[in-house]
N, C-alpha and C positions, 0 to 999 in steps of 0.2 A: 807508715804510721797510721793505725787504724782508731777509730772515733768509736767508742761502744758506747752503747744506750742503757739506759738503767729504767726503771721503775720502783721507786719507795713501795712497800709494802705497807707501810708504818701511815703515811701520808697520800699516798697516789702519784705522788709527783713525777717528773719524768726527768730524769736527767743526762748528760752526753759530758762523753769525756774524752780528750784526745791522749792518747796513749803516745809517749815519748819512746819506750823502752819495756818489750813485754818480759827482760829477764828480771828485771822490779817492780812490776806494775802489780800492787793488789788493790783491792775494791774498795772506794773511799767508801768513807758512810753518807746520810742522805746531806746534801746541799741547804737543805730545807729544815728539818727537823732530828739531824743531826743520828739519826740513828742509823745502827748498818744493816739496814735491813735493803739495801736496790740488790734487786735482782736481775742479771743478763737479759733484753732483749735480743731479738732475731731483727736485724736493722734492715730495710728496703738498699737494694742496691740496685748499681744500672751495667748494661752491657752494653759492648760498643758493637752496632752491627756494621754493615756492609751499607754499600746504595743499592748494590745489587738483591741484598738480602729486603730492606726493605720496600722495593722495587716489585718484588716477588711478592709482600704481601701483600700491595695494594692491586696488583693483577690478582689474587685468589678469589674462586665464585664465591666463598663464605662472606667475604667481607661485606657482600650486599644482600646479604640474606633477611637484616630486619631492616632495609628499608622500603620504604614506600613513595614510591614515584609521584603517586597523588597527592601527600600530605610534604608540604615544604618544609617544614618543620624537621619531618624526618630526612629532608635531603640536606638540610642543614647540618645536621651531627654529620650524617657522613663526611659531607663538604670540610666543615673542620676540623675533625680525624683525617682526614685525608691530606690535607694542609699544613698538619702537624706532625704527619707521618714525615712529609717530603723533607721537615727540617728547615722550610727556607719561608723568605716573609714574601706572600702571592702577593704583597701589594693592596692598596687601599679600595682596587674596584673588588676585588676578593672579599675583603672582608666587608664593603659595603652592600655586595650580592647577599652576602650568606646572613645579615643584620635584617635583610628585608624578608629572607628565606623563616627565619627567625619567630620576626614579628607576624607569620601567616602567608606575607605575600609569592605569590606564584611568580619568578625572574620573566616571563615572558607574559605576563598579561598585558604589560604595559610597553614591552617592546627592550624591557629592562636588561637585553641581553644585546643589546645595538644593532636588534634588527637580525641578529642570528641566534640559531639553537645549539648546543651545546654540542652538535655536530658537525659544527662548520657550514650547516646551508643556511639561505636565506627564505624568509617568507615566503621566496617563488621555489624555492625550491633548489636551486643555483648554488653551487659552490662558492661563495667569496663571491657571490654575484659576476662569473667569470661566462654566463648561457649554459650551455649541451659542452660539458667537459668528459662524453663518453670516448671511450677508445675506439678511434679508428677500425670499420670492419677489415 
């Protein structure tokens, strides 16, 4: 059962109409100003991807293309397209980082990252703060 979208010519208005049965379905006139002037819109629709598909996008080099590592602001969008990409809710420190990223501040001036970088090391340099986690010669 599809829902098509109208626009009044007559009026501007915008109207939506669910379609029961497309072997009787003609064109009401406008909802608003009664005349038959709506005309068929082209309606936004959605596709259902993959995890793998968008998994794929968020590893693509494009996707980092307008940002800027310097300005938090810009690692913010990313941050939240990327969050929003995943489908899933990152949780309240997520969105508390990215509010600060937001309002200008840098996640690591203040240690705002609990003492680690977006890398997994710490201050010193330390994995999980685990010392020399190099492979054995």
């Amino acid at each position: 059962m599809p829902v098509y979208e109208y626009r009044c010519e007559s009026c501007g208005r915008y109207h939506q109409q669910l379609v029961l049965a497309l072997s009787t379905y003609q064109v009401p006139p406008c909802p608003r100003c009664g005349k038959p002037t709506l005309k068929k819109l082209m309606s936004r629709f959605a596709v259902k991807r993959s995890e793998e598909s968008r998994l794929d996008d968020l590893a693509d080099p494009s996707s980092f293309a307008d940002v800027d590592e310097n300005d938090p602001r810009s690692v913010a969008r990313w941050a939240r397209k990327m969050g929003e990409s995943l489908g899933e809710d990152m949780g309240p420190e997520f969105d508390e980082m990215v509010d600060r990223m937001e309002a200008g501040e840098m996640p690591d001036e203040d240690g705002g990252m609990g003492g680690m970088d977006m890398g997994g090391m710490d201050d010193a340099g330390d994995a999980a703060g685990l010392g020399d986690v190099s492979a054995p010669d």
